[in-house]
N, C-alpha and C positions, 0 to 999 in steps of 0.2 A: 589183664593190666595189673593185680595186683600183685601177682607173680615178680612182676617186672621192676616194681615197684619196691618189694622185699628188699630185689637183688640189688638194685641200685641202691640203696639205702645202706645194705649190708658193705658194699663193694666202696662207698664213699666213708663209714665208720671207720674202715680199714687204712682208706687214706688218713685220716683224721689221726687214729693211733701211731702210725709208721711215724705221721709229723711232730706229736706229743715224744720221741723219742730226742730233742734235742739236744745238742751239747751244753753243757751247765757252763762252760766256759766257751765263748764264740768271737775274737777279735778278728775281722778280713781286716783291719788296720789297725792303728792307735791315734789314730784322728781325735778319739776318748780313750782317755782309761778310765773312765768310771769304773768301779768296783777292784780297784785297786789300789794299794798302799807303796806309794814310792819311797825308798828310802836313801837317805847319802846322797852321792852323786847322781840316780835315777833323775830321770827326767824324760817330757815328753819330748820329741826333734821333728815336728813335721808330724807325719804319718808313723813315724817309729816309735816304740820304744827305747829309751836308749839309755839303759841298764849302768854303763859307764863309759864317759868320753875319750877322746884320745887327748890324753895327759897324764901329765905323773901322776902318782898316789893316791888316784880317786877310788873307790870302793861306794858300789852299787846292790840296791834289791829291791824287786818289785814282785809285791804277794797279795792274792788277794785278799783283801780287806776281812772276809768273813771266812771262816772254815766252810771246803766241802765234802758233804758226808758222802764219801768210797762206799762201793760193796762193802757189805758186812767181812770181805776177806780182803779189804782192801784193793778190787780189781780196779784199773783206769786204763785209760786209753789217750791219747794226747798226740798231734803233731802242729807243729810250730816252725818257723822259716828264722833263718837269722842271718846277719851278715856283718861283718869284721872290716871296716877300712881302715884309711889314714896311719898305717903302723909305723910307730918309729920310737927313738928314745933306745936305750941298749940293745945289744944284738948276743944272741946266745951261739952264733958260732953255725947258726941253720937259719937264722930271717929276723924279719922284724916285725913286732906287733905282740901284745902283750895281755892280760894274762889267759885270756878267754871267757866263758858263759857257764854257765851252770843252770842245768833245767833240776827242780826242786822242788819234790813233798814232803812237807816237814810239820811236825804236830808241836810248835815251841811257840811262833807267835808271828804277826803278821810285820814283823819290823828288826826282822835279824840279817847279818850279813856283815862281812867286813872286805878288810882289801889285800894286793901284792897277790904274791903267789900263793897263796889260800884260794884265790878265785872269789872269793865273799863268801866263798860255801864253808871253811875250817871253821871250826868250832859250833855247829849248828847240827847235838844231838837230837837222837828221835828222827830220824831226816831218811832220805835217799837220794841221789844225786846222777845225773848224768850229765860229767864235766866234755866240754868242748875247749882242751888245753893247748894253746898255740907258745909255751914256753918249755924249754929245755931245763927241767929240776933234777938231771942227774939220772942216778940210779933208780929213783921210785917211779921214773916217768917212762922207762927204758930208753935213755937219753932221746928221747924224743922229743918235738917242738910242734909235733902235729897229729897229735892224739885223741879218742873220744875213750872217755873211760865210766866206771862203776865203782859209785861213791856213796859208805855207809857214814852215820850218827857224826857227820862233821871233821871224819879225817878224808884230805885229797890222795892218801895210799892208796891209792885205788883196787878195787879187789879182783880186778878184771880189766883190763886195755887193749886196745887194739890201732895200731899207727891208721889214720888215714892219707889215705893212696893215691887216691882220685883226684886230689890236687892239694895247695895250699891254701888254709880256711881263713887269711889274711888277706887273699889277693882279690878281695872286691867283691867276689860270687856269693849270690843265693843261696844258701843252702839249708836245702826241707831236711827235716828229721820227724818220725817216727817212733813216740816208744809206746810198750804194750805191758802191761802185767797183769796174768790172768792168773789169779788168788785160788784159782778153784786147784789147779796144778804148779803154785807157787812159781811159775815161768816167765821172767822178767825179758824182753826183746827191745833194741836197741837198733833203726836202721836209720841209714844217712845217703843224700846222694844230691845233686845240684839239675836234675830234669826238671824232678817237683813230682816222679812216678814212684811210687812205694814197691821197691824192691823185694823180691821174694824172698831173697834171704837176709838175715837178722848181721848186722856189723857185731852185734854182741849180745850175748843170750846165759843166762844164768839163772840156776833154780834157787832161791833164797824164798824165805816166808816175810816178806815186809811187813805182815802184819804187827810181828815182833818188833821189827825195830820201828817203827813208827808208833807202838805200843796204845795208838787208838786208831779209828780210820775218820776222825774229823780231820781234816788235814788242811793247812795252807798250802798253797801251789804256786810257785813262778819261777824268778829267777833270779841268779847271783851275778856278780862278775867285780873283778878287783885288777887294778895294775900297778906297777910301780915303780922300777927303773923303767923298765918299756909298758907299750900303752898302744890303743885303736881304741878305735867307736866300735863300741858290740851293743850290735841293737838287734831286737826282735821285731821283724815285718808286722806276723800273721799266727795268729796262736788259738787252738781247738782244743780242748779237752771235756773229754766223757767222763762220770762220773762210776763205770763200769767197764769189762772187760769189750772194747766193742773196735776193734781195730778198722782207724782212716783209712779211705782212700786215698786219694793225690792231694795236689793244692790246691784245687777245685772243689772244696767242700759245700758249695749250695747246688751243686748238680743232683738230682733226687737218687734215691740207692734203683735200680732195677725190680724189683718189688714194687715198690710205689708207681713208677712209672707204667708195669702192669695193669696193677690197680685201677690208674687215672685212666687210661684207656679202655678197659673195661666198662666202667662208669660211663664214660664218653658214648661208648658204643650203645648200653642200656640205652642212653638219655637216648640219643638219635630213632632208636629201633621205635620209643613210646611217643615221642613226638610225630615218627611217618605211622604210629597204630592210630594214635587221635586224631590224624586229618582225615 
């Protein structure tokens, strides 16, 4: 019995640990924001986040409130849902709806951000950015209006873009995003898609040392968004983030990883074996 006793003990510690690994950042809604600092136009809508409304010249940011401390190489892990309605206000010649979202680590302060076609993110050094741009700025944008790009120390130049394909990111739909930075190989990953399943390949992938340009790893983290002739609601659903290199699974984030699920069965099965040993 006391064999048994060990094992279950050991096999339930194990659960215990796998569940101490939580996300420092965990919103299935925004019912609350608690521990977050809204700024400008932000504001709660419901269950959303809603970073900036559909109107002119609003400019939005919402960071959390306190710094969180990254791997010592600045590794994180993060996926977050967001969705774009109501677009209208000027047209650039490919749709409507205006400026877009900006996902954001930045080491300056928990109440920066501005508007228009900066997205909120322009001028917010120290930073790293992955803009979700629904406007057409020309040549820097590759005259695109439906873009995800890679955004350093507060310019929207992006250092890195890629058009998305899979549809228009104004037309009402969900859409999950994925990003990954694993510090230890300086390998930044960017994925998007509207299932809500974490795609195997990366929409954008890039080797930079953000440690550098974030120049500590206490970091603020949330998000931008600015409009100006044109304009939507860009709100964020559902928002995860690790404070370590440890890549999401899907939208389904309270489903246990496969490990733990072992585990708990294991335990399960102990307990059952020492209860038919005591009768």
């Amino acid at each position: 019995m006391k064999i048994f006793n060990q094992l279950a003990a050991a096999a339930c510690g194990l659960i215990l640990a796998s569940s101490a690994s939580a996300a420092v950042i965990n919103y299935t809604d925004f019912s609350s924001v608690s521990g977050l600092t809204l700024n400008g136009n932000a504001a709660q809508a419901g269950n959303a986040l809603r970073v900036t409304p559909a109107n002119y010249g609003q400019s939005g940011s919402a960071f959390s409130t306190s710094t969180v401390s990254l791997a010592s190489n600045a590794s994180f892990s993060t996926f977050f849902q967001f969705q774009f309605t109501n677009p209208g206000g000027a047209h650039d010649g490919l749709g409507l709806g205006a400026d877009g979202l900006v996902f954001v680590v930045q080491t300056v302060s928990n109440n920066v951000g501005g508007a228009g076609g900066g997205i909120g993110y322009l001028g917010i050094g120290n930073s790293v950015g992955i803009e979700f741009d629904t406007w057409n700025n020309g040549g820097g944008d590759n005259f695109s209006s439906n873009h995800i790009g890679i955004d350093v120390n507060g310019s929207v130049s992006s250092i890195m873009l890629a058009e998305v394909t899979e549809a228009d990111m104004n037309n009402g739909d969900i859409w999950s995003v994925w990003v990954d930075y694993n510090g230890a190989t300086n390998l930044l990953e960017a994925r998007m898609n509207r299932s809500g399943v974490r795609p195997s390949s990366a929409i954008l992938s890039l080797t930079r040392d953000l440690a550098l340009d974030l120049g500590t790893t206490n970091a603020f983290v949330g998000f931008t968004s600015g409009t100006g002739a044109a304009f939507a609601n860009h709100d964020v659903l559902a928002w995860t983030l690790e404070d370590r290199f440890a890549p999401i699974g899907g939208g389904n984030n309270s489903v246990p990883e496969p490990g733990s699920l072992l585990l708990l069965g294991t335990g399960l099965a102990l307990a059952r074996f020492m209860r038919k040993r005591s009768s």
